[in-house]
RODO-2510 file (C-alpha; in nm, 4 decimals, decimal comma):
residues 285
     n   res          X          Y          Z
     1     x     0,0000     0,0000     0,0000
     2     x     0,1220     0,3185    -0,0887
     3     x     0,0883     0,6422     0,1022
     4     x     0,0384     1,0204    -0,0438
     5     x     0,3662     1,2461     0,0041
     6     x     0,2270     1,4807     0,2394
     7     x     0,1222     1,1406     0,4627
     8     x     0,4493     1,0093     0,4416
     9     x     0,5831     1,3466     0,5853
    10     x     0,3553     1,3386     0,8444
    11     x     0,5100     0,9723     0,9637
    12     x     0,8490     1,1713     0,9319
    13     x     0,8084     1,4522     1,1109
    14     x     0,6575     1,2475     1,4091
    15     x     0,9965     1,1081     1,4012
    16     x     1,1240     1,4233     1,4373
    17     x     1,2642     1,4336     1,1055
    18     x     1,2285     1,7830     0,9771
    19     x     0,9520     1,8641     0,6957
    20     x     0,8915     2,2198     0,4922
    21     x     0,5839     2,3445     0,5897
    22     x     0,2904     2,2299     0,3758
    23     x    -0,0591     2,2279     0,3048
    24     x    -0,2997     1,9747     0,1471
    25     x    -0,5566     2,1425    -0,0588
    26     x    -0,8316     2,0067    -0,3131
    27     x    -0,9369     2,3289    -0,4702
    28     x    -0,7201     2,5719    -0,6539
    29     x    -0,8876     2,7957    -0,4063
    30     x    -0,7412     2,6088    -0,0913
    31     x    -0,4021     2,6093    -0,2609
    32     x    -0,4034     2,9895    -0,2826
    33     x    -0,5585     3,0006     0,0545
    34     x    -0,2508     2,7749     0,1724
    35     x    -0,0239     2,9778    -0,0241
    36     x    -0,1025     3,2805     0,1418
    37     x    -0,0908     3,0654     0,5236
    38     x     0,2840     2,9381     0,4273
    39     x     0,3773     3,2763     0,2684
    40     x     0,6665     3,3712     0,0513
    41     x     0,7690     3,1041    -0,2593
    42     x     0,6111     2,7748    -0,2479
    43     x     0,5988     2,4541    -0,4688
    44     x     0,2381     2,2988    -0,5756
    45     x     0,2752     1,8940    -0,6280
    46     x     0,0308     1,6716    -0,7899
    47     x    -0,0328     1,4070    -0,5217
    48     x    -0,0113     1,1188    -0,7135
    49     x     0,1198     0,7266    -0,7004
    50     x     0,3064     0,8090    -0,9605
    51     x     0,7206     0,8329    -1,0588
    52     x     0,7759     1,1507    -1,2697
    53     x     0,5700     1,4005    -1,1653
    54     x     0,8216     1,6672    -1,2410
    55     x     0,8884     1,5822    -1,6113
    56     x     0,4865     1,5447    -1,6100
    57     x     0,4032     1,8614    -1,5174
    58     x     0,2857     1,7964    -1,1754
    59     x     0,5340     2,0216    -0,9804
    60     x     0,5285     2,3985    -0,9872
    61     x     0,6915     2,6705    -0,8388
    62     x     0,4835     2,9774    -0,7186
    63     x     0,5918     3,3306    -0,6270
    64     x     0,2652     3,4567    -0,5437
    65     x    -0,1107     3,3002    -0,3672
    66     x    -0,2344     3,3810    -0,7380
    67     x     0,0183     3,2083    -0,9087
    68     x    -0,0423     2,9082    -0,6450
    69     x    -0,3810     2,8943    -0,7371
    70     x    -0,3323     2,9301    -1,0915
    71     x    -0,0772     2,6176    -1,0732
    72     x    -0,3230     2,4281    -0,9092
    73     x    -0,5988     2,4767    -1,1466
    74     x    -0,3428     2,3242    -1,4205
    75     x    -0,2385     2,0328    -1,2064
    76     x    -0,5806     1,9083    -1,0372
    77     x    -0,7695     1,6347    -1,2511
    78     x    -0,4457     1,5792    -1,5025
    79     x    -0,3756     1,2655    -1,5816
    80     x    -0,0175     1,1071    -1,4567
    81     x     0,0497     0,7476    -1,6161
    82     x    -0,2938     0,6896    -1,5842
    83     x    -0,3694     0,8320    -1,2353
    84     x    -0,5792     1,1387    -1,2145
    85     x    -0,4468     1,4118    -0,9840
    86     x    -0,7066     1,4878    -0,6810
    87     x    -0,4904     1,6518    -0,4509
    88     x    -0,2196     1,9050    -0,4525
    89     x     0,0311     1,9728    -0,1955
    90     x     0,1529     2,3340    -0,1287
    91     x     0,4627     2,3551     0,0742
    92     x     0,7456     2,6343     0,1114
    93     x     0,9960     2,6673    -0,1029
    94     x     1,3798     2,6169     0,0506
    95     x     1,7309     2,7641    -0,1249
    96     x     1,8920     2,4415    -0,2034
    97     x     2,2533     2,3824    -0,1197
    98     x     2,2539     2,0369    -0,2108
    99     x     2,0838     1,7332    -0,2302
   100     x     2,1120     1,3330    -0,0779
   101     x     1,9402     1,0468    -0,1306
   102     x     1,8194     0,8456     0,1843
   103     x     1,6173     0,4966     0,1147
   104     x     1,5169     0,1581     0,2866
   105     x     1,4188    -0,1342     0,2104
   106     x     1,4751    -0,5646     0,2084
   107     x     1,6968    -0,7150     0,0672
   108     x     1,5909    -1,0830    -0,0154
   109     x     1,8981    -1,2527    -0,0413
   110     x     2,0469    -1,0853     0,2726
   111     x     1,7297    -1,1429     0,4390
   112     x     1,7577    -0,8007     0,5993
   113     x     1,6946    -0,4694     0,5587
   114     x     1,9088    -0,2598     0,3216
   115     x     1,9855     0,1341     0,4050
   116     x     2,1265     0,3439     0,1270
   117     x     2,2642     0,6802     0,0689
   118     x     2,4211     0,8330    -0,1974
   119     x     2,5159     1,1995    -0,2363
   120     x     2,3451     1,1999    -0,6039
   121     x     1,9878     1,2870    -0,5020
   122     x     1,6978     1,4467    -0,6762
   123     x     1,6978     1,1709    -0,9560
   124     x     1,6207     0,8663    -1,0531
   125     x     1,8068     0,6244    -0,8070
   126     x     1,7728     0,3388    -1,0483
   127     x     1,9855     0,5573    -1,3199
   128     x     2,2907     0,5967    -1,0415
   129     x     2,2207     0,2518    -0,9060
   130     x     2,2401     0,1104    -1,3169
   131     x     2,5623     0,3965    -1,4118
   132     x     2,7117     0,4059    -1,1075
   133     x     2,6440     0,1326    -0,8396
   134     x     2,9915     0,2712    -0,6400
   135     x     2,8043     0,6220    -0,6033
   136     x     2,5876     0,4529    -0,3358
   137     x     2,6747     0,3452     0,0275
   138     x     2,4905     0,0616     0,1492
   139     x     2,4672    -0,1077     0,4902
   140     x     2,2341    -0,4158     0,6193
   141     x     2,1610    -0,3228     1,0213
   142     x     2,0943    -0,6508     1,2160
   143     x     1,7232    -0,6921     1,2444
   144     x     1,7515    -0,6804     1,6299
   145     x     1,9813    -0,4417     1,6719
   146     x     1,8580    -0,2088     1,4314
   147     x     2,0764     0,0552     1,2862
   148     x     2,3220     0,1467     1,5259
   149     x     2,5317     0,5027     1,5882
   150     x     2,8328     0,3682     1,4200
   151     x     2,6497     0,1689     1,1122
   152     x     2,5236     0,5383     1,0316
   153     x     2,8476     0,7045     1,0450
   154     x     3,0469     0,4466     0,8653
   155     x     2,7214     0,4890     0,5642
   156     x     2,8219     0,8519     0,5712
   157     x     3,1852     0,8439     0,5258
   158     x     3,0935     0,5133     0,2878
   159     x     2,8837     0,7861     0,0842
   160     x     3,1328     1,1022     0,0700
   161     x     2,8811     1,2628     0,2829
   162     x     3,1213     1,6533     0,3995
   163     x     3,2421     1,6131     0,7465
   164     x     2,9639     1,9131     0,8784
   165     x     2,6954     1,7182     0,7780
   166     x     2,7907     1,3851     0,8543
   167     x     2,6088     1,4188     1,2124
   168     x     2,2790     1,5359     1,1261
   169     x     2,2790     1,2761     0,8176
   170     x     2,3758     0,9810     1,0577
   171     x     2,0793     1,0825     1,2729
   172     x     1,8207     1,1301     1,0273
   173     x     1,9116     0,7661     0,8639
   174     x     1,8944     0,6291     1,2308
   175     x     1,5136     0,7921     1,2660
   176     x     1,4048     0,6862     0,9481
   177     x     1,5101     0,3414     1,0293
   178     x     1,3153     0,3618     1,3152
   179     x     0,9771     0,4732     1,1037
   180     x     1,0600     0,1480     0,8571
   181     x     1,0310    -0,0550     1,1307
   182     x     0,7265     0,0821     1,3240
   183     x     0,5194     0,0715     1,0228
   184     x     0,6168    -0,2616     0,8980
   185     x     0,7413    -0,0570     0,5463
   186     x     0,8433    -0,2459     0,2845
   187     x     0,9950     0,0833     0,0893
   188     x     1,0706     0,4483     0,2354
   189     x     1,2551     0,6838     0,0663
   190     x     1,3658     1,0446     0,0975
   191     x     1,5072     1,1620    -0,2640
   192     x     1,6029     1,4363    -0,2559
   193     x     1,7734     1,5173     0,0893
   194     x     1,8080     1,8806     0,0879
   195     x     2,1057     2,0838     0,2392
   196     x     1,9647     2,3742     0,2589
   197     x     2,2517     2,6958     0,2383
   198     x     2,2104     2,7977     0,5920
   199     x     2,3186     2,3951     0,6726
   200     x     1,9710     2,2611     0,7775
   201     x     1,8791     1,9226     0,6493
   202     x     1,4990     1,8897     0,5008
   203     x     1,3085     1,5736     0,3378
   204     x     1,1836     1,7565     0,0513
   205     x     1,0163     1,4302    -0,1081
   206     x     0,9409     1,1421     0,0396
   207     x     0,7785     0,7820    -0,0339
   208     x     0,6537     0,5406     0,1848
   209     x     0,5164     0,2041     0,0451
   210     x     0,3758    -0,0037     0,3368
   211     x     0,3814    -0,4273     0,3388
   212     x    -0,0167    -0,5133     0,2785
   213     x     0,0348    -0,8243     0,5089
   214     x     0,0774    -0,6239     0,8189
   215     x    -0,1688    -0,3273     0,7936
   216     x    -0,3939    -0,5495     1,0211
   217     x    -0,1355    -0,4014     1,3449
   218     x    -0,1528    -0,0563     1,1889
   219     x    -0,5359     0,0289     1,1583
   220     x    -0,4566     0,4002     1,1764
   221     x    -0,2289     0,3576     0,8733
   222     x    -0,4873     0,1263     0,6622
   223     x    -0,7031     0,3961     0,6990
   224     x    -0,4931     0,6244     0,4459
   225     x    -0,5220     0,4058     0,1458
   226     x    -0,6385     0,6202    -0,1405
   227     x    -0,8430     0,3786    -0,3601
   228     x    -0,8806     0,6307    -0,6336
   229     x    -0,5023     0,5777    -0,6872
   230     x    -0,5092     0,2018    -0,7653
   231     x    -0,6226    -0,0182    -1,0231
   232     x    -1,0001    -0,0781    -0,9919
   233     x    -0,9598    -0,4823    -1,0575
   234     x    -0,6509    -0,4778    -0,8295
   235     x    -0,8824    -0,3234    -0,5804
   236     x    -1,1530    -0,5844    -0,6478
   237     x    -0,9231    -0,8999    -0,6430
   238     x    -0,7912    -0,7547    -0,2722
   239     x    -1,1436    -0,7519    -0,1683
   240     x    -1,2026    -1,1277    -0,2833
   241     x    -0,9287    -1,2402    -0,1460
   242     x    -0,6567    -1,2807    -0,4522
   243     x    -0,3171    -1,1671    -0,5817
   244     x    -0,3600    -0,9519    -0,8717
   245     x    -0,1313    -0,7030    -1,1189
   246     x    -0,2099    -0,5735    -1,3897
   247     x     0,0349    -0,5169    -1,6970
   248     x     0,0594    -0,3855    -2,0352
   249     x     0,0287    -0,7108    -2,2119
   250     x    -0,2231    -0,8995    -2,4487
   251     x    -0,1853    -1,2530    -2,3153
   252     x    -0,4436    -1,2941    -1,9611
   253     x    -0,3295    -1,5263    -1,7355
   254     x    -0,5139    -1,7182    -1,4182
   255     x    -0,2840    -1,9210    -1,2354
   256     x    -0,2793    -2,1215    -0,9073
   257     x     0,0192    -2,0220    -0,6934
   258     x     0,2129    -1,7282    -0,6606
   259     x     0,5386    -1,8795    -0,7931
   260     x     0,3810    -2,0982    -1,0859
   261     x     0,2417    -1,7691    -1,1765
   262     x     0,5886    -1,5898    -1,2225
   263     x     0,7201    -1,8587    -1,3935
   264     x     0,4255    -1,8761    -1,6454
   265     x     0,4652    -1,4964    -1,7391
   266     x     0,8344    -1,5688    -1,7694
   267     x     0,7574    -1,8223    -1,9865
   268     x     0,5033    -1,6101    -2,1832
   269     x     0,8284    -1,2812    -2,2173
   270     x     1,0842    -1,6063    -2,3545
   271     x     0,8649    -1,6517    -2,6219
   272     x     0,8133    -1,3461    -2,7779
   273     x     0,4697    -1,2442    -2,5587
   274     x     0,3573    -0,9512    -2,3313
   275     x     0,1298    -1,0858    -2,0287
   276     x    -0,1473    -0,8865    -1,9017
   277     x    -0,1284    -0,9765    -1,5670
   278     x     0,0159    -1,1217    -1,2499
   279     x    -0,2767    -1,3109    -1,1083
   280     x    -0,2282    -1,6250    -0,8374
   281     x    -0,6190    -1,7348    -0,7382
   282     x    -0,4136    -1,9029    -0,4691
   283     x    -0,4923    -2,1936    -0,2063
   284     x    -0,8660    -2,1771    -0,1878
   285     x    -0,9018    -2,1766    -0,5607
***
């Protein structure tokens, strides 16, 4: 399950993990309204569960509540890869000094969680992870022990993170460690990191996908699933009770068993086919 930017902040800055100031807003008239509240420059972001909003036109910088407003009028009810835009987010602008990447998530074959940073932020991690893997510092905390005071360090000077920052980095990485964990995540990202010039740290962006299989501890957190954002028939296989993704192909698939079903739409790419979907009906087929 995926949360909303501005909801993944929230988790953040209850883990004391400092936020811009920001406003959620529906209208283009409560985006000027929280234009005006923030005051000075502010950004307007499509609140989407999408990648790309940027190149898609979903991000826009505003000098004035007017221009806010008119920004938002633009961006509400677009289109995304498929996902209409309902919400925009308006949130103060900060003079950027630089900018980190800060993600976590599991690593199957270590069979434990995997914390990265990298000093290339603001862009697509896959690209510097595909380019140039060394550009990345990665560490794998002990599930018990969690990330520890020295693991952070050692991902800092691992990452070329400068020696006046190396502190405040260590500490964030150790806080959003701790939010993984308490919410069962399976994915939470801050890209980018900002250094602002006056040397204050801020998540500027932030994702947080959480593992479906343990929203049952976290009612409060179920609660922000935005259905509008995912695929009606994934929606309706959820509700009865199967596994279901939907891809780009021609060829439909109905399978019983998760990995039976991987294998068949590996089977399907090998010889020359596009499958239309992940589907496993399961045990009580």
């Amino acid at each position: 399950m995926k949360l909303h930017e501005y909801q993944a902040k929230q988790l953040l800055a209850r883990a004391a993990i400092s936020v811009p100031d920001g406003r959620i807003a529906t209208t283009p008239e409560e985006a000027e309204a929280a234009a005006r509240a923030i005051g000075g420059k502010v950004v307007v972001k499509a609140q989407v569960h999408a990648g790309g909003r940027g190149k898609a036109g979903g991000i826009k910088v505003a000098k004035t509540p007017a221009e806010a407003r008119e920004h938002a009028s633009a961006i509400l009810h677009m289109q995304i890869k498929g996902l209409r835009v309902r919400k925009v987010y308006v949130e103060r602008g900060a003079a950027i000094a630089k900018e980190l990447y800060l993600g976590i998530t599991l690593d199957r074959d270590r069979r434990r969680p995997v914390v990265m940073l990298s000093t290339v932020g603001g862009v697509d991690i896959e690209e510097v992870a595909a380019a140039t893997p060394e550009k990345i510092a990665r560490g794998w905390p002990d599930p018990v022990l969690g990330l520890l005071p020295y693991q952070a360090r050692a991902l800092c000077f691992d990452a070329g993170v400068p020696a006046e920052q190396r502190s405040a980095v260590a500490d964030i990485a150790q806080r959003l460690y701790g939010v993984y964990v308490k919410t069962d995540a399976s994915l939470i990202e801050i890209n980018p990191l900002f250094v602002t010039k006056d040397e204050h740290l801020l998540a500027l962006d932030a994702k947080i996908t959480l593992d479906d299989n343990a929203l049952f501890r976290h009612q409060e957190l179920a609660g922000l699933r935005d259905n509008s954002q995912e695929h009606p028939l994934e929606l309706e296989a959820g509700r009865i009770g199967i596994s279901y993704v939907g891809l780009s192909g021609t060829i439909g698939c109905i399978v019983k068993g998760a990995g039976l079903a991987m294998a068949t739409n590996d089977i399907i790419k090998l010889h020359g086919g596009a499958p239309a979907n992940f589907l496993d009906v399961g045990g009580g087929a």
